[in-house]
PyMOL Python script that loads the backbone (N, CA, C, O; Angstrom):
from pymol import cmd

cmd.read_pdbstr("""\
ATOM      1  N   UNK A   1     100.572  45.925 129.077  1.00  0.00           N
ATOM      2  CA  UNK A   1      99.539  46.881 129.426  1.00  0.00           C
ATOM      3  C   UNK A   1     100.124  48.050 130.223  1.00  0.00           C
ATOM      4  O   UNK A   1      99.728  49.206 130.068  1.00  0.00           O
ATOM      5  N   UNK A   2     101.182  47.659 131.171  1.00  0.00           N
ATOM      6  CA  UNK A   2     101.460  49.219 131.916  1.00  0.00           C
ATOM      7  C   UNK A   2     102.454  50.036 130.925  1.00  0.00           C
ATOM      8  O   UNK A   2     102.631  51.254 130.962  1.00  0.00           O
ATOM      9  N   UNK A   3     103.039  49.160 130.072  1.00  0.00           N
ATOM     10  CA  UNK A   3     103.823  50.006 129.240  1.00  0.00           C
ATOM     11  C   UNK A   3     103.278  51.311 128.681  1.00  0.00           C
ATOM     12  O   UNK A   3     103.609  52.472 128.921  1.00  0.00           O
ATOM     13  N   UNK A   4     102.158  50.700 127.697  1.00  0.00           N
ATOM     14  CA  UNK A   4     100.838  51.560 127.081  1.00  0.00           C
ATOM     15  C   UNK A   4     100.734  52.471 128.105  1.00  0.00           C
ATOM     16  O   UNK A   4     101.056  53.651 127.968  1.00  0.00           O
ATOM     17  N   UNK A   5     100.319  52.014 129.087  1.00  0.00           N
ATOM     18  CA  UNK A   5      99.821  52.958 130.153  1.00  0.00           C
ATOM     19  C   UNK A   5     100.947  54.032 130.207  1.00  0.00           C
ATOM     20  O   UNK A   5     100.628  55.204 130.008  1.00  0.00           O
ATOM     21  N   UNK A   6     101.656  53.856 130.347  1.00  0.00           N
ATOM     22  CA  UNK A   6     103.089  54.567 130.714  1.00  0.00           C
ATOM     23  C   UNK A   6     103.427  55.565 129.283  1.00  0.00           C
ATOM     24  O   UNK A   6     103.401  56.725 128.872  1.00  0.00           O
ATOM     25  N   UNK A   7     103.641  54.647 129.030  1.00  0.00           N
ATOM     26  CA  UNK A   7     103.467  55.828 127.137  1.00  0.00           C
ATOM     27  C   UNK A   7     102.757  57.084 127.305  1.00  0.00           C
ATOM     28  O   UNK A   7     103.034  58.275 127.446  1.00  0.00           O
ATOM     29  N   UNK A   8     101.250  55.995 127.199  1.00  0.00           N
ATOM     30  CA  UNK A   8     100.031  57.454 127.315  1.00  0.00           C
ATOM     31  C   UNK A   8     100.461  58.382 128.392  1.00  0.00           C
ATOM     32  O   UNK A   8     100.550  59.600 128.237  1.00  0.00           O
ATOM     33  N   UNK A   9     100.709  57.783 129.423  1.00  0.00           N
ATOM     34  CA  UNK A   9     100.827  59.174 130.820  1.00  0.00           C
ATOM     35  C   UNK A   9     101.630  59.939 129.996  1.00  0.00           C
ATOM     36  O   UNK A   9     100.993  60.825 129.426  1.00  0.00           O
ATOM     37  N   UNK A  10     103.138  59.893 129.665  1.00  0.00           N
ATOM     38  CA  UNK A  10     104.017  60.595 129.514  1.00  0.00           C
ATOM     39  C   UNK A  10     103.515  61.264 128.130  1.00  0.00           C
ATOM     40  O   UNK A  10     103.217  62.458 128.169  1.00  0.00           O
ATOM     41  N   UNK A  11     103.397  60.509 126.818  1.00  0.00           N
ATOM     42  CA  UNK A  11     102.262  61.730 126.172  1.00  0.00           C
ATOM     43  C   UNK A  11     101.556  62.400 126.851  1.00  0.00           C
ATOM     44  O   UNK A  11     101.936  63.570 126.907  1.00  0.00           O
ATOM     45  N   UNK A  12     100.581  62.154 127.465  1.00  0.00           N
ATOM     46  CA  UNK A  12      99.485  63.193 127.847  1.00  0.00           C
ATOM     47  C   UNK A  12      99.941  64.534 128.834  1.00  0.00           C
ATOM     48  O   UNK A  12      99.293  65.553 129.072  1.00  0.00           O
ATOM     49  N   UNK A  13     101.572  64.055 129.407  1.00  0.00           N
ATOM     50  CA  UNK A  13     101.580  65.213 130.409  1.00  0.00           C
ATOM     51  C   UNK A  13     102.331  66.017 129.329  1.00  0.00           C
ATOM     52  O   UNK A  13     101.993  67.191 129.476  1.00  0.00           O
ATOM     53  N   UNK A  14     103.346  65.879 128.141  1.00  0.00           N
ATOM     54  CA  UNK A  14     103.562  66.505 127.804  1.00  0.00           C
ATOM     55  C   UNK A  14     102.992  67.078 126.981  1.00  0.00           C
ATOM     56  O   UNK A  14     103.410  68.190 126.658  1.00  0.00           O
ATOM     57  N   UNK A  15     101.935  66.572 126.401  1.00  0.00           N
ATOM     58  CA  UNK A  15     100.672  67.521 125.831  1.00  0.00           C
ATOM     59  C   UNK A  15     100.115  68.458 126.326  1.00  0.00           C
ATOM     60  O   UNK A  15      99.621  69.269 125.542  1.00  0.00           O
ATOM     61  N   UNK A  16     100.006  68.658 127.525  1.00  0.00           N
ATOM     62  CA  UNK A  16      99.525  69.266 129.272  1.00  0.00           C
ATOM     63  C   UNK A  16     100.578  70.379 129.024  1.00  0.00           C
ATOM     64  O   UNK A  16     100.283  71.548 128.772  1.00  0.00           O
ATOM     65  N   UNK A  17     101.957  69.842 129.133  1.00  0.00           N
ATOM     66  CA  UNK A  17     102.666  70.669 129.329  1.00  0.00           C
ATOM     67  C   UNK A  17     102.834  71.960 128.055  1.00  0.00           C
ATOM     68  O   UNK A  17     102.658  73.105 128.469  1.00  0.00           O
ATOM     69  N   UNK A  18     103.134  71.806 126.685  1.00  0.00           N
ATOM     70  CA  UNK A  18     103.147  72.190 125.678  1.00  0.00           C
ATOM     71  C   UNK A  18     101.571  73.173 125.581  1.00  0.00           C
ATOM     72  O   UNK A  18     101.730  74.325 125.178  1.00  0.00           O
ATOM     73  N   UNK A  19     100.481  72.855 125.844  1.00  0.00           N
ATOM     74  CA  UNK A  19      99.039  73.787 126.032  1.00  0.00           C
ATOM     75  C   UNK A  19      99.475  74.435 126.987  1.00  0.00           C
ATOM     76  O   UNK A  19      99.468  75.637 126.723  1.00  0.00           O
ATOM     77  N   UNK A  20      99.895  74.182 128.088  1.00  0.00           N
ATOM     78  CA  UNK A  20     100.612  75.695 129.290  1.00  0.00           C
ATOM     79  C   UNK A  20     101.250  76.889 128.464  1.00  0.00           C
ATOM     80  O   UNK A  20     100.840  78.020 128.202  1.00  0.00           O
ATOM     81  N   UNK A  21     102.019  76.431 128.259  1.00  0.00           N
ATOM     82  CA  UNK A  21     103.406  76.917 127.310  1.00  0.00           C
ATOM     83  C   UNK A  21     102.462  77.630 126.155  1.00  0.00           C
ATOM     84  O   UNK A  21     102.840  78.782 125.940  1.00  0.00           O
ATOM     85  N   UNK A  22     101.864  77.416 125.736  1.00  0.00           N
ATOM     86  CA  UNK A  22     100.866  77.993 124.448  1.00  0.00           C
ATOM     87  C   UNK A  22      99.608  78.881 125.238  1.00  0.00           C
ATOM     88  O   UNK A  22      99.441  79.979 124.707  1.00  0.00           O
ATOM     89  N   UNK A  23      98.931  78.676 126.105  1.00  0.00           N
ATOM     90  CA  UNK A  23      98.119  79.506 127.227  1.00  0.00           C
ATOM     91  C   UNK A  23      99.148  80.799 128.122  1.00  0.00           C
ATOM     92  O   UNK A  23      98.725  81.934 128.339  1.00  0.00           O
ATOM     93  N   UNK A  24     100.074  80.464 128.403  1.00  0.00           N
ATOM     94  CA  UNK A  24     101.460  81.687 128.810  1.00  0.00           C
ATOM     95  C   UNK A  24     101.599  82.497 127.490  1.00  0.00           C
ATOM     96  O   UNK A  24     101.560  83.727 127.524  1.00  0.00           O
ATOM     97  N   UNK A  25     101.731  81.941 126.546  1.00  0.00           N
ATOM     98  CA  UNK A  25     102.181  83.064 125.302  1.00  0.00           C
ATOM     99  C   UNK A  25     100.623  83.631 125.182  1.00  0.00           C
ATOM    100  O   UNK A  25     100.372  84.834 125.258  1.00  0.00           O
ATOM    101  N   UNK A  26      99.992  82.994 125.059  1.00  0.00           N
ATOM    102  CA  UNK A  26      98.557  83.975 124.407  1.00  0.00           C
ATOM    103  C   UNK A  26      98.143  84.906 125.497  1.00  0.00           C
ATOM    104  O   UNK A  26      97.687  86.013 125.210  1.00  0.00           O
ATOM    105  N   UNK A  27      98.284  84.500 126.777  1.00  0.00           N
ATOM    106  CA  UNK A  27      98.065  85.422 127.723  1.00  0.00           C
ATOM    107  C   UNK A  27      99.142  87.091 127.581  1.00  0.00           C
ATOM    108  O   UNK A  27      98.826  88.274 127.451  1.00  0.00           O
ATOM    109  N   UNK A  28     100.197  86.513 127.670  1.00  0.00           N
ATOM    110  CA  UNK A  28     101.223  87.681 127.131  1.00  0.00           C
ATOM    111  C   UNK A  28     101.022  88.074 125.637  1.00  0.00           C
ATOM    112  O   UNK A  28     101.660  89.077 125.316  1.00  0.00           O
ATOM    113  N   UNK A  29     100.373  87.577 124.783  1.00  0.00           N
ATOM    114  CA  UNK A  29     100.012  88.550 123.702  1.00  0.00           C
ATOM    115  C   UNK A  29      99.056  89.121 123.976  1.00  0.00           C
ATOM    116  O   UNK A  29      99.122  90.270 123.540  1.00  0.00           O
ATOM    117  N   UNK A  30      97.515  88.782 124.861  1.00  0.00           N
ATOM    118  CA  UNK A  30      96.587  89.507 125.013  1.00  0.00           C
ATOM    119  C   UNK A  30      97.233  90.692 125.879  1.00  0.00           C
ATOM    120  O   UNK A  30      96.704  91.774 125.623  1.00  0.00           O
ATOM    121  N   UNK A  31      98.318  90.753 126.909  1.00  0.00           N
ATOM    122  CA  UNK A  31      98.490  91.560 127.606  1.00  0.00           C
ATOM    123  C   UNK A  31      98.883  93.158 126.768  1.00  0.00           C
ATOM    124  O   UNK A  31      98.553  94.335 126.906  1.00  0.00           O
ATOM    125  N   UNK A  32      99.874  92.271 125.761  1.00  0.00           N
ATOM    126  CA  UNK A  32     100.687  93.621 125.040  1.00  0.00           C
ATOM    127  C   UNK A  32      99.212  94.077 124.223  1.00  0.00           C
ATOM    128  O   UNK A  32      98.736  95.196 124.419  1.00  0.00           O
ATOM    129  N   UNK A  33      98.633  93.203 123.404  1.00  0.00           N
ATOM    130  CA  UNK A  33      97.343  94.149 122.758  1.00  0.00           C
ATOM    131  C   UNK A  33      96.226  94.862 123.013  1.00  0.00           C
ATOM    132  O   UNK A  33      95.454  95.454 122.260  1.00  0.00           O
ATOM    133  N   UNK A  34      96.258  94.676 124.541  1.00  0.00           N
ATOM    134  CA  UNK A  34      95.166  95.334 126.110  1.00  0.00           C
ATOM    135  C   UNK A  34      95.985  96.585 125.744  1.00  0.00           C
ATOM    136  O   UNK A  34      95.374  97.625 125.498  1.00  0.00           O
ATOM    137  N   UNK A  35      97.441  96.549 125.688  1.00  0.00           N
ATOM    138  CA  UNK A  35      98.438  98.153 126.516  1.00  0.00           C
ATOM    139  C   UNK A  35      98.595  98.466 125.333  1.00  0.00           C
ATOM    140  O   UNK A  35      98.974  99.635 125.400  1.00  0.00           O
ATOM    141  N   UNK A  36      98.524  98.017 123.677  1.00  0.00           N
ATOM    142  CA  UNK A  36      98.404  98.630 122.451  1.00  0.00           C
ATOM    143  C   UNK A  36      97.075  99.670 121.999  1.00  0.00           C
ATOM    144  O   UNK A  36      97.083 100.827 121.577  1.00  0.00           O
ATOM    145  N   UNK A  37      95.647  98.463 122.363  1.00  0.00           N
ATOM    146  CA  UNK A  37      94.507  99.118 122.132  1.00  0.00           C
ATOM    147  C   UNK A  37      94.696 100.403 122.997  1.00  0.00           C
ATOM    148  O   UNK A  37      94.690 101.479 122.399  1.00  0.00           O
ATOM    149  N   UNK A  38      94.854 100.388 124.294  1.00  0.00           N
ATOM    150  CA  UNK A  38      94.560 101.353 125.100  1.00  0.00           C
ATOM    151  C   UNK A  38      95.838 102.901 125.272  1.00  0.00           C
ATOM    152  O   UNK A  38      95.827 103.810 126.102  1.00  0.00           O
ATOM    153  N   UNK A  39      96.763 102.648 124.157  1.00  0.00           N
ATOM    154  CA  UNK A  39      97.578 103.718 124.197  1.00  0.00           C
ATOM    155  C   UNK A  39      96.734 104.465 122.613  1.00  0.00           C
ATOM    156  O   UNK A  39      96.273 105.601 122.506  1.00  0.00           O
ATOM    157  N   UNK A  40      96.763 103.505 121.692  1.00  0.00           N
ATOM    158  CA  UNK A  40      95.443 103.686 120.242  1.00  0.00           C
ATOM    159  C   UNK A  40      94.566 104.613 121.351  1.00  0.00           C
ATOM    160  O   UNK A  40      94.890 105.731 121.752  1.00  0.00           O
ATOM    161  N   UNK A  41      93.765 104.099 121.607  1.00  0.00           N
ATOM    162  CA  UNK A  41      92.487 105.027 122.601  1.00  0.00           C
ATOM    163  C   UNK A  41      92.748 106.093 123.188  1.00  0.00           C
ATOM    164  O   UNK A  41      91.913 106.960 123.448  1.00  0.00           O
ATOM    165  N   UNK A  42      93.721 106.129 123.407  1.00  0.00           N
ATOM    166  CA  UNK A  42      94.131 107.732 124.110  1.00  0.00           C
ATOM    167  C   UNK A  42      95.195 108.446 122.835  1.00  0.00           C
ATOM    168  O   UNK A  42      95.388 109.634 123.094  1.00  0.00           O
ATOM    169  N   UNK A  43      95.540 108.228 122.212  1.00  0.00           N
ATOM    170  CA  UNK A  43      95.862 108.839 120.790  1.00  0.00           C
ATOM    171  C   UNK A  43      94.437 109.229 120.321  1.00  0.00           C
ATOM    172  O   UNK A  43      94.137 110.416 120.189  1.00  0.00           O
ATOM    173  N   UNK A  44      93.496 108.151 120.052  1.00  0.00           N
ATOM    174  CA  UNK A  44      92.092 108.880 119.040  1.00  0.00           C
ATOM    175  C   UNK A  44      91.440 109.781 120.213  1.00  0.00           C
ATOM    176  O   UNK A  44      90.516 110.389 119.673  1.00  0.00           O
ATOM    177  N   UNK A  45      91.506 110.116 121.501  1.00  0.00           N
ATOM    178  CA  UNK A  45      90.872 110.803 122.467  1.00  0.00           C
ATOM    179  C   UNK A  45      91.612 112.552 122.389  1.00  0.00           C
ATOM    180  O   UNK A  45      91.139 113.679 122.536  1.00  0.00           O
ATOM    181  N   UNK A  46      93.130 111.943 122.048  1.00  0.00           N
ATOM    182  CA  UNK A  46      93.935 113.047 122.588  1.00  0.00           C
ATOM    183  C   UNK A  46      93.369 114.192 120.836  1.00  0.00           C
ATOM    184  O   UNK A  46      92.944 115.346 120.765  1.00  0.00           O
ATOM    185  N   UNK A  47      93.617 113.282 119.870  1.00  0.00           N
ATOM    186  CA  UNK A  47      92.826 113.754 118.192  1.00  0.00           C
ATOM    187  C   UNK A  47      91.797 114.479 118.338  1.00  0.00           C
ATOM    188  O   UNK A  47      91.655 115.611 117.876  1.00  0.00           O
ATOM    189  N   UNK A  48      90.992 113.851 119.011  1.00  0.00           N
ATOM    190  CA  UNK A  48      89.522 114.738 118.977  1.00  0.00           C
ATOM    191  C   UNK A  48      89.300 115.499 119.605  1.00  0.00           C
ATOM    192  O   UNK A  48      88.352 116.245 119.357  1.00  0.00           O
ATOM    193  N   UNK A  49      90.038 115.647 120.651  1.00  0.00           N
ATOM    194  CA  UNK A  49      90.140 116.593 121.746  1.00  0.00           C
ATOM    195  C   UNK A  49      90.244 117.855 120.977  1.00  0.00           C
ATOM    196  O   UNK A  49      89.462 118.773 120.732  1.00  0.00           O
ATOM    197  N   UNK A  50      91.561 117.572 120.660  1.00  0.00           N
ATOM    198  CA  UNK A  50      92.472 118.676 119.450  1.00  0.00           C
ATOM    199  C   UNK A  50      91.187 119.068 118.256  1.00  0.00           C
ATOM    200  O   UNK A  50      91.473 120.180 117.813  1.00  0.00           O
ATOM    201  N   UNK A  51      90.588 118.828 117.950  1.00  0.00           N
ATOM    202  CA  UNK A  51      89.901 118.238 116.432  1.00  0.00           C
ATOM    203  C   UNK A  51      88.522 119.437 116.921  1.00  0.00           C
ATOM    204  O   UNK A  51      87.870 120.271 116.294  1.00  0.00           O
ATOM    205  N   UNK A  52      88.542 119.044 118.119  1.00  0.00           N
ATOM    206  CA  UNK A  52      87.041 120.088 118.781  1.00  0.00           C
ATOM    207  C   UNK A  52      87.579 121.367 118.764  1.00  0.00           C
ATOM    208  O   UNK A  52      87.342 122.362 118.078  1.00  0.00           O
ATOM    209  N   UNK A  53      88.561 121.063 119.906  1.00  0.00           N
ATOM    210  CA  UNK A  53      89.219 122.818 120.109  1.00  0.00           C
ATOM    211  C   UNK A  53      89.106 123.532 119.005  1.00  0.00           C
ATOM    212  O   UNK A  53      88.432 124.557 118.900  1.00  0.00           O
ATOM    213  N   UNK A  54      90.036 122.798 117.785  1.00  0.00           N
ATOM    214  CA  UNK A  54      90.139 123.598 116.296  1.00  0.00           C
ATOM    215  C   UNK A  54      88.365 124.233 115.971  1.00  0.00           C
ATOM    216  O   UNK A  54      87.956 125.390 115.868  1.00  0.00           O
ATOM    217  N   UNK A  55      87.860 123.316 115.910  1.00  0.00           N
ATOM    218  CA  UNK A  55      86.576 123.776 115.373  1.00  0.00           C
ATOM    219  C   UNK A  55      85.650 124.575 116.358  1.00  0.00           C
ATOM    220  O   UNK A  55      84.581 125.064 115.993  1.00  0.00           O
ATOM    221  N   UNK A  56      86.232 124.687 117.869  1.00  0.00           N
ATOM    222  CA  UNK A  56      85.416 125.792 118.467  1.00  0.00           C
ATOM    223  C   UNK A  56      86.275 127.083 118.087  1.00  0.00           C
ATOM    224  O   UNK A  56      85.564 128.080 117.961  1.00  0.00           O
ATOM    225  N   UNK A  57      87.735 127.314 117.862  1.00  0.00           N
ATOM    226  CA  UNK A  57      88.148 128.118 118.220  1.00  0.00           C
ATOM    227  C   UNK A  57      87.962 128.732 116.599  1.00  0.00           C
ATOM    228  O   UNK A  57      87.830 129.951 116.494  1.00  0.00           O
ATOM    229  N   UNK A  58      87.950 127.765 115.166  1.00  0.00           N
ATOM    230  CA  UNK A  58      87.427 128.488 114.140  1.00  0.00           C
ATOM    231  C   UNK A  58      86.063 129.047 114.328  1.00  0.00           C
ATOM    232  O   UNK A  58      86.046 130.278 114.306  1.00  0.00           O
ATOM    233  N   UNK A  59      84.794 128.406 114.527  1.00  0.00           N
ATOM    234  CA  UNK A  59      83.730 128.664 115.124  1.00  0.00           C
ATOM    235  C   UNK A  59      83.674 130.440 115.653  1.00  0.00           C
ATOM    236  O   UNK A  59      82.745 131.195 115.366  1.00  0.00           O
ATOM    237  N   UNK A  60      84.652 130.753 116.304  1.00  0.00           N
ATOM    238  CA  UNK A  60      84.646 132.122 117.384  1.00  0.00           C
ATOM    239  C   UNK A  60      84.860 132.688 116.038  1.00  0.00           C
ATOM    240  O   UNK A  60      83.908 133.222 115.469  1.00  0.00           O
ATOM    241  N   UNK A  61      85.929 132.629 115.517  1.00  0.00           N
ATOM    242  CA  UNK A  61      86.391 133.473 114.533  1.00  0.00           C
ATOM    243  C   UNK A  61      85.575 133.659 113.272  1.00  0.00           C
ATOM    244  O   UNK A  61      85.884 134.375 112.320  1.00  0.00           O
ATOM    245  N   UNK A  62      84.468 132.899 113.401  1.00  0.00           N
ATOM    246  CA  UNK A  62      83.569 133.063 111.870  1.00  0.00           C
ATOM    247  C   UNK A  62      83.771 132.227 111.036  1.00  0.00           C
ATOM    248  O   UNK A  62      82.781 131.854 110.406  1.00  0.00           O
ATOM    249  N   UNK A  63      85.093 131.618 110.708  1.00  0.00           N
ATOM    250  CA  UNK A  63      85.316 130.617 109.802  1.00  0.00           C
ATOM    251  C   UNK A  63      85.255 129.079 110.262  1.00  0.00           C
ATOM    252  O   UNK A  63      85.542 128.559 111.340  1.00  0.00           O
ATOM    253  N   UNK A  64      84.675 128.423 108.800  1.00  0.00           N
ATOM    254  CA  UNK A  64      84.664 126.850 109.048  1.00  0.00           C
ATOM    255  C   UNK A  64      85.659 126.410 108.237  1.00  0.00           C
ATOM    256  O   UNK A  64      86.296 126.964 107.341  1.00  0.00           O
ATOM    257  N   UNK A  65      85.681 125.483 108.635  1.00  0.00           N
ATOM    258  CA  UNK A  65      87.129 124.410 107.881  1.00  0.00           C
ATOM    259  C   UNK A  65      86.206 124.012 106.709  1.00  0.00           C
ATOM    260  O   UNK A  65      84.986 123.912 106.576  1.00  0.00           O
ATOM    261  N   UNK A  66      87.368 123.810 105.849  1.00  0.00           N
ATOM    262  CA  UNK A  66      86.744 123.060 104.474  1.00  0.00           C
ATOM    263  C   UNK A  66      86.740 121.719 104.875  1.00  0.00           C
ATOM    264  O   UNK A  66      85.744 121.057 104.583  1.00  0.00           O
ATOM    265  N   UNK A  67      87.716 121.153 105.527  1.00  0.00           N
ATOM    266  CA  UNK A  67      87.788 119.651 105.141  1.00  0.00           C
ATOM    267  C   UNK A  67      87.860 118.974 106.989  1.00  0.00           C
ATOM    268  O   UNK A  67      87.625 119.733 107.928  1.00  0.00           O
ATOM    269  N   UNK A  68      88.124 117.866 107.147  1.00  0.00           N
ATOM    270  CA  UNK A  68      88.813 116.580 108.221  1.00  0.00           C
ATOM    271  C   UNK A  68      90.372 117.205 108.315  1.00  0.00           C
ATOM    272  O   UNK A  68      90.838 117.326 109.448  1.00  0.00           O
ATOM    273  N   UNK A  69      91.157 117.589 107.216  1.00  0.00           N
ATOM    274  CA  UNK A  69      92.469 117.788 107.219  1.00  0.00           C
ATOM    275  C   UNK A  69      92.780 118.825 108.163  1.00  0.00           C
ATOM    276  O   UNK A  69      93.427 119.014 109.193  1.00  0.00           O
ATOM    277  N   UNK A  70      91.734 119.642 107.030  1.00  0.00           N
ATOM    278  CA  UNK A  70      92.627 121.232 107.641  1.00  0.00           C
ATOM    279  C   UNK A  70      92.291 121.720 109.131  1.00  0.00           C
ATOM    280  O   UNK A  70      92.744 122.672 109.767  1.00  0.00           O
ATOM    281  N   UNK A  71      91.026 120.419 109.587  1.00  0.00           N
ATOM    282  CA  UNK A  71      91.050 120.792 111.051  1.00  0.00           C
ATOM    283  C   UNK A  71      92.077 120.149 111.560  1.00  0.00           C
ATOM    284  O   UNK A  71      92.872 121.011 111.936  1.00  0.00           O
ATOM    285  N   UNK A  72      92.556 118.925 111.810  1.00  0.00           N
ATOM    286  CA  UNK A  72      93.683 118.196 112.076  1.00  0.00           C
ATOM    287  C   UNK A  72      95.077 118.740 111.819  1.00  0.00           C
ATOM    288  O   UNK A  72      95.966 118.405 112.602  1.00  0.00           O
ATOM    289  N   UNK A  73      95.331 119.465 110.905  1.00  0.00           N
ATOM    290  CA  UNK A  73      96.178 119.698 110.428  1.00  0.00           C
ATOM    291  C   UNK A  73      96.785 120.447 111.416  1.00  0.00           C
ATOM    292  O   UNK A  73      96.106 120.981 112.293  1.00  0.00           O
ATOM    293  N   UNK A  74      98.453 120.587 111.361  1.00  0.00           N
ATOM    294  CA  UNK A  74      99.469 120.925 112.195  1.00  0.00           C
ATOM    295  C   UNK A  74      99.883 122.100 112.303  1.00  0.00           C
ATOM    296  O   UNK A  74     100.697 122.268 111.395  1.00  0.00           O
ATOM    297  N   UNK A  75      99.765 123.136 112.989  1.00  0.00           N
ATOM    298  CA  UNK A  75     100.221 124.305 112.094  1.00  0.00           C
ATOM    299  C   UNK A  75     101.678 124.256 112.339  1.00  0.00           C
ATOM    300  O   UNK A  75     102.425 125.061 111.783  1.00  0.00           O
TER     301      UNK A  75
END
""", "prot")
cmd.dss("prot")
cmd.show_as("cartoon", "prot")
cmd.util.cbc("prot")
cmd.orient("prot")
């Protein structure tokens, strides 16, 4: 009977241990995809920013863009 017993402990802690080890990595993947989404988010902020300007500053001038592109677009 303490054998069993002894078995199970030592399974169970290294089961314990191995879910740590798997809770550390997912935490460090949520971290990098927190600092991925949020560099994404300020790329689509920094776009539209740009994306307005274009279309106020065609706006002044009388002309509209034909398309999504040609406001985006690079000169």
């Amino acid at each position: 009977m303490k054998e069993h017993m002894a078995a199970r402990l030592a399974e169970l802690k290294s089961e314990y241990k191995n879910g740590e080890a798997q809770l550390r990595a997912l935490t460090e993947q949520e971290t990098l995809l927190r600092e991925t989404l949020l560099r994404i988010s300020g790329a689509i902020q920094v776009i539209e920013e740009l994306a307005a300007a274009d279309r106020s500053s065609l706006d002044g001038a009388g002309e509209e863009p034909t398309s999504d592109a040609e406001v985006l677009a690079v000169p």
